[in-house]
N, C-alpha and C positions, 0 to 999 in steps of 0.2 A: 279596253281594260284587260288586265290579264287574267286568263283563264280559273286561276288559282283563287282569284279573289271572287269569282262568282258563284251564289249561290246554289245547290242543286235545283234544277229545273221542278222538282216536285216538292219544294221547300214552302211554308206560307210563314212570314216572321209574323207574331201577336203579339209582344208584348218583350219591355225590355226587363229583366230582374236585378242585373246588376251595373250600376256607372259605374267607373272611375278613372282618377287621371291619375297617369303612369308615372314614375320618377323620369321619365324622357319627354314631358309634357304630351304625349298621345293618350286621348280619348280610349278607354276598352269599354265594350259593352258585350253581357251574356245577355240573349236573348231567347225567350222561348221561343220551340218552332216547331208546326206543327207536320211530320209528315206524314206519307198512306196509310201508316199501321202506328202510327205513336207519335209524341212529343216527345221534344230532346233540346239542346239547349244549344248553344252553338257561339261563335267568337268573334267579335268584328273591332278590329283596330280603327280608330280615326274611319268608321263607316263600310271597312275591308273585311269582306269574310274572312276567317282565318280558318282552313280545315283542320279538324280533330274530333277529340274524341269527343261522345254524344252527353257526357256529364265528366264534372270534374275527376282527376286521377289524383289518389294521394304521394303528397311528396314522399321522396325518401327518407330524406331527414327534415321531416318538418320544425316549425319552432312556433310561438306562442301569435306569430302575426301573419304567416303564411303555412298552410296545411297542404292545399292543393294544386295541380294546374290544370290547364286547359290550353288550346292553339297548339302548333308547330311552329316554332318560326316564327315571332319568337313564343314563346311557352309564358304567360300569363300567371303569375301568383295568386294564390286566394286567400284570404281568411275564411278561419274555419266560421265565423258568421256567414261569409258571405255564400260557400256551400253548402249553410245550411237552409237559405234562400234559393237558390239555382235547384240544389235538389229535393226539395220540401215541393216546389212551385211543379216542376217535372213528374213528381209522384203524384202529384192531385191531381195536373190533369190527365193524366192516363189512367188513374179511376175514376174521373169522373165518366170520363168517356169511352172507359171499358177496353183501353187501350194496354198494352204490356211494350217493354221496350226493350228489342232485341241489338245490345251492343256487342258487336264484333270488332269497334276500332282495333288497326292492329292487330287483330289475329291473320297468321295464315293460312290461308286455302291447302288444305290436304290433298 
């Protein structure tokens, strides 16, 4: 398997939040996950991690049926329901568990 599609080593998947099947007939699933210091949510095509960012990013130009993305490669649509499931699920449990979630996707190293 290629490298890219595995998950980080300190990753534990719990639970899926969001199905759907794609207009290119592939399976997407967001999944909670839990790592050392937080939960975050993460991307798997047809069962492939997909890297990115640790919750949804707002489109640019959103419109009434896709708001957000998620993945690289390719980048994943959302509805704004369905962000509000992936990130409602992600805020709970990192207070239930006293958890805070430090997103850097994407940023550069100074």
């Amino acid at each position: 398997m290629d490298d890219t599609h595995r998950i980080p080593e300190d990753a534990e998947i719990h639970e899926t939040l969001v199905e759907k099947k794609l207009s290119n007939g592939m399976l997407a699933q967001v999944k909670l996950v839990k790592r050392p210091r937080w939960f975050e949510a993460m991307l798997f095509v047809n069962g492939l991690y997909k890297p990115g960012p640790p919750l949804p990013r707002p489109l640019e130009e959103p419109n009434a049926t896709v708001s957000h993305w998620m993945g690289v490669r390719p980048k994943i649509g959302l509805s704004p329901t369905e962000v509000e499931v992936i990130v409602g699920e992600v805020n709970i449990h990192n207070f239930l568990h006293k958890c805070q979630i430090v997103d850097t996707w994407g940023q550069t190293a100074l």
